[in-house]
ROMARVEX-164555 format. One record per residue (C-alpha): residue number from 1; residue in three letters; x negated, y, z. Coordinates in steps of 0.001 Angstrom, whole numbers, plus 500000, padded with zeros to 6 digits. Layout:
BEGIN
{NUM 'ala' {X Y Z}}
...
This chain:
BEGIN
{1 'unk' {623324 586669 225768}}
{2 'unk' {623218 588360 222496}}
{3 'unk' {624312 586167 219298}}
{4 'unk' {621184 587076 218038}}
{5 'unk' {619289 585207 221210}}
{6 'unk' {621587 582604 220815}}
{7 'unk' {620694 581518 217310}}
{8 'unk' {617302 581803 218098}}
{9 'unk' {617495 579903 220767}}
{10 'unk' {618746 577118 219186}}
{11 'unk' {616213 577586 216350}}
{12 'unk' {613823 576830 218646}}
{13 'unk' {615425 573998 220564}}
{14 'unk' {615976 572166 217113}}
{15 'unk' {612459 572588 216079}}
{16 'unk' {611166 571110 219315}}
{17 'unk' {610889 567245 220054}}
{18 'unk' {613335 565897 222638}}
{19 'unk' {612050 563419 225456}}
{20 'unk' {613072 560770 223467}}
{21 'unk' {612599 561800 220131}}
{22 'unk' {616017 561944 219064}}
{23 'unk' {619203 564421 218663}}
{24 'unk' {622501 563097 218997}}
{25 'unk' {625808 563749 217062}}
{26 'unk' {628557 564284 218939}}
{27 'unk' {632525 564109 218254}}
{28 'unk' {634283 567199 220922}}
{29 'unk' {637755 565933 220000}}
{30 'unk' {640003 565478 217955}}
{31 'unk' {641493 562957 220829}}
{32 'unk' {639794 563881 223982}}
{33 'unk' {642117 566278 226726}}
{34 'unk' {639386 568439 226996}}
{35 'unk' {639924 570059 223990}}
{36 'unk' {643580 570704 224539}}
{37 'unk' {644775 569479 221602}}
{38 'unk' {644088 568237 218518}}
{39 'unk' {640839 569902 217481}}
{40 'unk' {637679 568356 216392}}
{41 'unk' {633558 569629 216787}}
{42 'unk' {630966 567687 215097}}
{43 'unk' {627630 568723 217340}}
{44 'unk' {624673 568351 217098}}
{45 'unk' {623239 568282 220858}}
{46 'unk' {619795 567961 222506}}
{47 'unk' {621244 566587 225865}}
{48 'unk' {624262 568482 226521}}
{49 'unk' {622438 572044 224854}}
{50 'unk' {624485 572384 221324}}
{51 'unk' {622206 573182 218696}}
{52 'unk' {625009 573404 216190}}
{53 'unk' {628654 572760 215160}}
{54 'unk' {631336 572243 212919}}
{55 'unk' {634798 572299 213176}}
{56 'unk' {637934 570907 211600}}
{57 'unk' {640200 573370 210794}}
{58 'unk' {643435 570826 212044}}
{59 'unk' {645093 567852 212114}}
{60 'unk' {648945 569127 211792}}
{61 'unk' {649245 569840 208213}}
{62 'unk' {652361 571471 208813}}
{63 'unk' {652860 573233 205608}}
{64 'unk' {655101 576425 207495}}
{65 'unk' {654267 578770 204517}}
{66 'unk' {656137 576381 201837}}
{67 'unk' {658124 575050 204146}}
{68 'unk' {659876 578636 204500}}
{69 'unk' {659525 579606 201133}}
{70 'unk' {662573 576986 200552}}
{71 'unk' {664640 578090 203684}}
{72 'unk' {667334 580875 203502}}
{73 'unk' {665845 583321 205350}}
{74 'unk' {667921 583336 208268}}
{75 'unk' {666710 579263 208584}}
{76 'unk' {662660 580689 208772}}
{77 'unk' {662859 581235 212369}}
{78 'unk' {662940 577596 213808}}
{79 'unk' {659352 577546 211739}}
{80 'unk' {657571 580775 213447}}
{81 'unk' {658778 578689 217295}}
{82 'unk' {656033 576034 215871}}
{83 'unk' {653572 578785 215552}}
{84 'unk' {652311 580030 218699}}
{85 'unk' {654697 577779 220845}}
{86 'unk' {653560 579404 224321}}
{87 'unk' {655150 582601 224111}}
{88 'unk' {657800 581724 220848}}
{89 'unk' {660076 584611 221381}}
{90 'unk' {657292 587057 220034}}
{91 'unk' {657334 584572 216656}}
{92 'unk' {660697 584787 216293}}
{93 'unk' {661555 588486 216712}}
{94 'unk' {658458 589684 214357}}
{95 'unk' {659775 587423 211841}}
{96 'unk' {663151 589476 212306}}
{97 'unk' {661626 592373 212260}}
{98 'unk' {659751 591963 209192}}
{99 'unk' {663291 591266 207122}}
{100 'unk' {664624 594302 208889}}
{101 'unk' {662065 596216 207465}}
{102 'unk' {662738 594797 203887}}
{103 'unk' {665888 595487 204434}}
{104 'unk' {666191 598767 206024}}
{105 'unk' {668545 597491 208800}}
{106 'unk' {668977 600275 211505}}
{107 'unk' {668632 598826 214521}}
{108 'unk' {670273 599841 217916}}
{109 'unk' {667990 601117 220457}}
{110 'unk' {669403 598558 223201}}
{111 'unk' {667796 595767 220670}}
{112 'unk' {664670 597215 221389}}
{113 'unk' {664799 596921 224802}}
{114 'unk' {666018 593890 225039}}
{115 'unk' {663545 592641 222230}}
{116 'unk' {660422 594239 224763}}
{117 'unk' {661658 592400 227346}}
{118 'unk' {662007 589097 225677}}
{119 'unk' {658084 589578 224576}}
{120 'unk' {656535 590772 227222}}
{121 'unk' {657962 587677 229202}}
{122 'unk' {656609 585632 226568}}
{123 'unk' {653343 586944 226917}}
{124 'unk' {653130 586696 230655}}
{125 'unk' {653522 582818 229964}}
{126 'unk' {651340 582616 227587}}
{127 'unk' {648664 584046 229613}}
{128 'unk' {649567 582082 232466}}
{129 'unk' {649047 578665 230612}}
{130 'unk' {645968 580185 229182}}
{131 'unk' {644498 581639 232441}}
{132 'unk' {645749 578488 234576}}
{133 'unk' {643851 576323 232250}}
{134 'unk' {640646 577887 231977}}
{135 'unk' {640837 577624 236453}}
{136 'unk' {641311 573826 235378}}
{137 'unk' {637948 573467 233764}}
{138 'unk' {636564 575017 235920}}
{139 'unk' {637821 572824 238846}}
{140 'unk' {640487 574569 239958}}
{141 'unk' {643445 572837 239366}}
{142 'unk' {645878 574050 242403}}
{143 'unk' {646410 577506 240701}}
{144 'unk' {647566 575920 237834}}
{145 'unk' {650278 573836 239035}}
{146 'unk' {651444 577141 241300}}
{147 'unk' {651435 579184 237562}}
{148 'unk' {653139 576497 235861}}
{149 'unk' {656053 576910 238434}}
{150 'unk' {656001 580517 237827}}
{151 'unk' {656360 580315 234290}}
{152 'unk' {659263 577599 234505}}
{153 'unk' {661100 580806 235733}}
{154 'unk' {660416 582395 232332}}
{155 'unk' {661909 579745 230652}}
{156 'unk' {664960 579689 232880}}
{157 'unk' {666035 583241 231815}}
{158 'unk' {664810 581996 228310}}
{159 'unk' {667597 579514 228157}}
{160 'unk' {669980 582151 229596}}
{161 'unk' {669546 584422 226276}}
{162 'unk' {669215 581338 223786}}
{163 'unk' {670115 578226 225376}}
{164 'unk' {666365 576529 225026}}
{165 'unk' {663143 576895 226587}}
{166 'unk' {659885 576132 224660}}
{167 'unk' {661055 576583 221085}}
{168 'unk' {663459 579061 221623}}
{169 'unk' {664917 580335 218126}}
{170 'unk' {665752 583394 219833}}
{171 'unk' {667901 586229 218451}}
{172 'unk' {668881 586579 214908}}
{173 'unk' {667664 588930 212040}}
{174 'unk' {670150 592425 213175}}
{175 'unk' {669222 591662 217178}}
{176 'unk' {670320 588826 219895}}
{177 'unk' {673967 586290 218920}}
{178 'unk' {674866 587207 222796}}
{179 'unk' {673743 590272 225225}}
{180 'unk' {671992 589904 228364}}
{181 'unk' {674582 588216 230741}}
{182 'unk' {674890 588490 234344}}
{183 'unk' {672987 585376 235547}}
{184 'unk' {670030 586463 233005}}
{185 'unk' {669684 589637 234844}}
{186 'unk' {669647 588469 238270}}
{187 'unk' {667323 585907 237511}}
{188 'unk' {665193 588396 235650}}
{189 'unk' {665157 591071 238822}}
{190 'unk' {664562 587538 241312}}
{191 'unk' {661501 587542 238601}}
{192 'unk' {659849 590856 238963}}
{193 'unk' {660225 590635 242902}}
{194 'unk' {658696 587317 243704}}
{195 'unk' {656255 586911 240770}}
{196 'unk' {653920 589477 241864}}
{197 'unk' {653002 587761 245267}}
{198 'unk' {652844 584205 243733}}
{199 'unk' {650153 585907 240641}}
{200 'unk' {648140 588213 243367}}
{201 'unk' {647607 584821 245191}}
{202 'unk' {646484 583052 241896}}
{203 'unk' {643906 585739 241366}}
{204 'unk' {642721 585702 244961}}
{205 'unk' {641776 581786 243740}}
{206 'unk' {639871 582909 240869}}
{207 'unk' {639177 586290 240057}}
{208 'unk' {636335 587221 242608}}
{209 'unk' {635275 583580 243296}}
{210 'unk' {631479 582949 242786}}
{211 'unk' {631212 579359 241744}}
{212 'unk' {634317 580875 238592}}
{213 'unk' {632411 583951 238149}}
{214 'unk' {629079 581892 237788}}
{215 'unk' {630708 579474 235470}}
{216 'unk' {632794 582090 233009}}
{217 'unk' {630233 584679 232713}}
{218 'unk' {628184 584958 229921}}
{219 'unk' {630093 581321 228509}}
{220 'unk' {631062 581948 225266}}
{221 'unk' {630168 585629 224392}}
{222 'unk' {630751 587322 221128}}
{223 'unk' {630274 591102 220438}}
{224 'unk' {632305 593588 218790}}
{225 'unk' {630532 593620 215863}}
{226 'unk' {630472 590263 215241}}
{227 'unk' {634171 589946 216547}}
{228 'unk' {635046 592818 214099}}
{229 'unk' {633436 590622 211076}}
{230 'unk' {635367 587993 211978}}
{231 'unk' {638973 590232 212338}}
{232 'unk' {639369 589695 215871}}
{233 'unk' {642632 590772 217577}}
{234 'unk' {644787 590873 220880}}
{235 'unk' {642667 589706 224004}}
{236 'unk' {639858 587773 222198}}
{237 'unk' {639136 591213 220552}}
{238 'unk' {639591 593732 223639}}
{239 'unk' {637423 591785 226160}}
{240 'unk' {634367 592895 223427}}
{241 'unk' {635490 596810 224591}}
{242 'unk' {637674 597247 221650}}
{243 'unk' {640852 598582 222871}}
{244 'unk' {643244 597889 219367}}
{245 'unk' {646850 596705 220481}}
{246 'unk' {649519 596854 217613}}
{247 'unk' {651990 597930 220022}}
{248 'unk' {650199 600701 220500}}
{249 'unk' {648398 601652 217089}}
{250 'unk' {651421 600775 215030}}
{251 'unk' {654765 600877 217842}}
{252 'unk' {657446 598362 216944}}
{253 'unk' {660709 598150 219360}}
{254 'unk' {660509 601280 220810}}
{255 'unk' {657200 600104 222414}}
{256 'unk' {656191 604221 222146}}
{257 'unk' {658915 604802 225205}}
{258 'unk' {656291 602731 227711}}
{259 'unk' {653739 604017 229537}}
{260 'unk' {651076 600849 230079}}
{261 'unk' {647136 600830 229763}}
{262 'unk' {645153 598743 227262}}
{263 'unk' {643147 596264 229414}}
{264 'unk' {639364 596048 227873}}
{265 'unk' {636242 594398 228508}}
{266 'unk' {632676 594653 227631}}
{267 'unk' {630601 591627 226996}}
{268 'unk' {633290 589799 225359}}
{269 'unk' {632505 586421 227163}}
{270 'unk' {634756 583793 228807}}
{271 'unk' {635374 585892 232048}}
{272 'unk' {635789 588902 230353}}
{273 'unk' {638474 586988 228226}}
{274 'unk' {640163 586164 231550}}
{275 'unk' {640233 589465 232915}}
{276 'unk' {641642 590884 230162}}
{277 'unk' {644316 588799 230379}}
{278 'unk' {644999 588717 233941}}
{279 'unk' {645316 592857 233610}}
{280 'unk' {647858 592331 230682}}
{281 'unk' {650131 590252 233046}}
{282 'unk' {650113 593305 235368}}
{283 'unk' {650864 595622 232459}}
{284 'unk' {653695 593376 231290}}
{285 'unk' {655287 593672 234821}}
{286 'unk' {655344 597186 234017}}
{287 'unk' {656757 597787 230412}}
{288 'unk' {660171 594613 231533}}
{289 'unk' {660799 596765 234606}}
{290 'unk' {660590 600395 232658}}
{291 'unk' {662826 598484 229800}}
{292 'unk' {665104 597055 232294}}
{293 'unk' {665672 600265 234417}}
{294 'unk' {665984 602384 231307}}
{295 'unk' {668312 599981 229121}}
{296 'unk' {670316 601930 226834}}
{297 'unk' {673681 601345 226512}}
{298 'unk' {675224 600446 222753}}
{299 'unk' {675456 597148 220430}}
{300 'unk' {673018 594095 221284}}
{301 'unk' {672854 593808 217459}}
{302 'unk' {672949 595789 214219}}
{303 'unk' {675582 596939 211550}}
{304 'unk' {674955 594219 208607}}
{305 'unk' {677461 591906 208223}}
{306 'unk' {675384 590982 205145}}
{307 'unk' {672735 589128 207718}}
{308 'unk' {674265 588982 210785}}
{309 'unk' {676709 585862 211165}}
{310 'unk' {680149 587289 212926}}
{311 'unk' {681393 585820 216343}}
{312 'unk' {682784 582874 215855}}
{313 'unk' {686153 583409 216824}}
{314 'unk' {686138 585980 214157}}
{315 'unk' {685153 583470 211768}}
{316 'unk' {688461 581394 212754}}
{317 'unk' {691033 584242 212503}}
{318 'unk' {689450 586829 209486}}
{319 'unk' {688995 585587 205895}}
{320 'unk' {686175 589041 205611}}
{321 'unk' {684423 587329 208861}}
{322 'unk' {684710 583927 206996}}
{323 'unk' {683458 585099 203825}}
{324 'unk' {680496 586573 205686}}
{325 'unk' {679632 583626 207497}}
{326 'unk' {680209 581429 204529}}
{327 'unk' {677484 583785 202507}}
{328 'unk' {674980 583948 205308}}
{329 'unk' {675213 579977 206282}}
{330 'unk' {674618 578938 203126}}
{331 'unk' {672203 581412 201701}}
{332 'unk' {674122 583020 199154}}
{333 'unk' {673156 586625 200582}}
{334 'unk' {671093 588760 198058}}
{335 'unk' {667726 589671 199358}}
{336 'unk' {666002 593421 198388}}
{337 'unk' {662987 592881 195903}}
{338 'unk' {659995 594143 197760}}
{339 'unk' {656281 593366 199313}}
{340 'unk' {656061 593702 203137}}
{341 'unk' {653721 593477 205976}}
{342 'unk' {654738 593541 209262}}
{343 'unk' {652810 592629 212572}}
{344 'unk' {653952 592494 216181}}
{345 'unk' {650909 592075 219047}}
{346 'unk' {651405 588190 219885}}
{347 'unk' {650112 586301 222641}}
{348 'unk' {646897 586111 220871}}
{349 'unk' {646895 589431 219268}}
{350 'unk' {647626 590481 216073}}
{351 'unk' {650585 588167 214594}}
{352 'unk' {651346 589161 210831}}
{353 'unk' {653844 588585 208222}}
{354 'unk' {653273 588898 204695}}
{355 'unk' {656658 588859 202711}}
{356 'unk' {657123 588493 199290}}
{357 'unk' {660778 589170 197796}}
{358 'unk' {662165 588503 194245}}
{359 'unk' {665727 589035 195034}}
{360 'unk' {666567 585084 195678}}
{361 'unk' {667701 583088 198552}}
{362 'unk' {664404 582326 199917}}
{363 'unk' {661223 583934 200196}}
{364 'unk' {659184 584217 196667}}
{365 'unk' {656129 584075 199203}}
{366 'unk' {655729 584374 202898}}
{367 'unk' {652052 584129 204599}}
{368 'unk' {651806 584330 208753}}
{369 'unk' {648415 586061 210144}}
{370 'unk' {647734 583747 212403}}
{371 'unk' {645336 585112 214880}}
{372 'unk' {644105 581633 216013}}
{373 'unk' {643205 580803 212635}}
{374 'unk' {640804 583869 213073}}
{375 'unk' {639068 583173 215987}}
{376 'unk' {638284 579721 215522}}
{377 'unk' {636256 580285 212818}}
{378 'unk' {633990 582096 215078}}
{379 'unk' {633819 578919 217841}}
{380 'unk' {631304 577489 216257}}
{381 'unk' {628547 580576 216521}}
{382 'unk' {629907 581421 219917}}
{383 'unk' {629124 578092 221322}}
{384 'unk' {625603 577333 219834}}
{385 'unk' {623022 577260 222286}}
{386 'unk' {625029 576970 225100}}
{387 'unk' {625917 574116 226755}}
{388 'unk' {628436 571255 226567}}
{389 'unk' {630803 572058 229269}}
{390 'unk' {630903 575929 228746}}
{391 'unk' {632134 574901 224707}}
{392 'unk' {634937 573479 226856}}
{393 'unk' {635556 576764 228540}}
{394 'unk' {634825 578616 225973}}
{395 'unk' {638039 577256 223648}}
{396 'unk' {640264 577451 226602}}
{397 'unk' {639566 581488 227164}}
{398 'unk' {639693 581619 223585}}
{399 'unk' {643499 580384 223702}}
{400 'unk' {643417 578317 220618}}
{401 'unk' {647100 577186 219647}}
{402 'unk' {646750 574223 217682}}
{403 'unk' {650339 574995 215298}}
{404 'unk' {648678 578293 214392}}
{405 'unk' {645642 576611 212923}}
{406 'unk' {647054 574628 209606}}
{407 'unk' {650338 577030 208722}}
């Protein structure tokens, strides 16, 4: 159904007497689980058919964007972790990125690599939690327990690289503070074998089943057009037909040495919104083994001692290292003046940073594209007319992150 058909349908439904004479007002959230976090919907509803909506932007009130405009820049990535905090790594490396590029750090081509792999594992589990979740409303709640097991194998190698596991405060502006160890790789190759199986089985639960299909399609839908309007990205964008992917319109991390497909769509609704995501897992599986089987040799992290803190053994025995570390710690390292943009393709498409430099410490102004920001602005026209339990549905395939919401 059309947007078009859905406002009028609703048009009509408002103008028209219920049984008992009355439309309610209803409160979707901001407490109840169904709306996976802390979200709120004020509807109007004729039964459970939603004639309108209105939502609350958030509850958080975070404040990242002034929060990091009085960090030292090397202090901003803990922030981006509370961003999109189902696939952090991406966060964290884009931020590095984008000082890279006001810098104009060279960066080793086994970074890269290692970067891509770090992502693309990131995304995997953030479509798992999304996919497994959307089964959940649905009824199905045995694939996601299986999924969540996969992905605590994600976060196992996670900790190998970093140490942590949800908020990961991976790498470091210059690359990674350690290379890929032993233990990371096995478990990473232990990965890419068994995780196939477990995922086919998880879309033998969902992907062709009727009572899903019947539930998913034609839940939520939004069309190119309108999705364009709105500045769509990542998944939410592609399952309209739209095939724009930053890595592949604007490569980052060497992400033009992979061959993968852009998974698209073409009614942009719920199940379309699955799909799409389900594909990218595949093509994720892909680009880590091509990055793993092709790792070039060379540093795990660039030339500038300027940015990049020195091993810490170094630090004990060189007064240069010392100095370094001293500088960098406490944010005494000049910053290039300049005006950036940079944007990596997050979990939920198109992550941005917009970086403002006057030469100090911190940032003069730094301002994250949050892509969930985005498309919950449009939640409220996708869901009118439909009703109750496909809003539910709706926000899960739409992957709404509540710490991207009120940066």
């Amino acid at each position: 159904m059309s947007e078009v058909d859905i406002r009028k349908q609703a048009a009509v439904l408002a103008s028209t007497e219920t049984i008992d004479g009355e439309i309610a007002t209803l409160n979707l959230g901001p407490t109840h689980p169904a709306t996976h976090g802390i979200f709120q919907n004020i509807l109007q509803v004729d039964g459970e058919r939603i004639l309108s909506a209105e939502q609350t932007v958030g509850y958080i009130h975070r404040a990242f964007e002034k929060l990091s405009e009085r960090r030292p820049y090397n202090q901003i990535t803990p922030i981006t972790d509370r961003l999109n905090y189902c696939s952090s790594p991406i966060n964290n490396i884009g931020w590095h990125m984008t000082v890279e590029k006001l810098i104009g750090a060279d960066i080793p081509k086994r970074v890269d690599y290692m970067r891509v792999i770090m992502m693309e594992l990131a995304r995997i589990a953030d479509h798992l939690v999304c996919n497994s979740v959307i089964g959940v409303d649905t009824g199905a709640l045995t694939g996601f327990t299986y999924m969540f097991q996969e992905r605590e194998k994600i976060y196992d190698i996670y900790e190998e690289i970093c140490g942590a596991r949800l908020t990961t405060n991976v790498g470091r502006i210059g690359g990674f503070d350690r290379d890929f160890n032993e233990a990371l790789i096995t478990k990473l190759r232990d990965f890419l074998k068994e995780f196939p199986a477990k995922f086919d089985e998880f879309c033998s639960l969902l992907e062709r089943n009727r009572i899903f299909m019947d539930r998913t399609i034609g839940a939520g839908p939004i069309s190119a057009e309108r999705a364009m309007q709105y500045s769509f990205a990542g998944p939410n964008l592609r399952a309209t037909g739209l095939d724009y992917d930053v890595r592949v319109m604007s490569p980052y991390s060497s992400y033009e040495d992979f061959d993968f497909i852009v998974p698209v769509g073409t009614e942009g609704d719920t199940y379309d919104r699955f799909m799409v995501r389900q594909q990218e897992i595949r093509e994720s599986l892909k680009i880590i083994e091509q990055a793993l089987e092709n790792m070039p040799e060379g540093n795990y992290h660039a030339d500038i001692p300027d940015f990049y803190l020195p091993p810490k053994e170094e630090v004990y025995s060189s007064m240069e290292a010392l100095i370094y570390h001293f500088k960098i710690v406490m944010g005494e390292t000049p910053i290039p003046k300049g005006e950036v943009y940079f944007s990596v393709e997050g979990g939920n498409g198109e992550l941005g940073y917009y970086l403002v430099s006057d030469g100090g410490r911190t940032p003069y102004r730094l301002h994250f594209r949050r892509p969930c920001f985005i498309y919950y602005q449009a939640y409220p026209e996708m869901i009118t007319g439909s009703l109750l339990s496909d809003a539910i549905l709706t926000m899960s395939s739409m992957n709404v992150i509540a710490g991207e919401l009120d940066a």
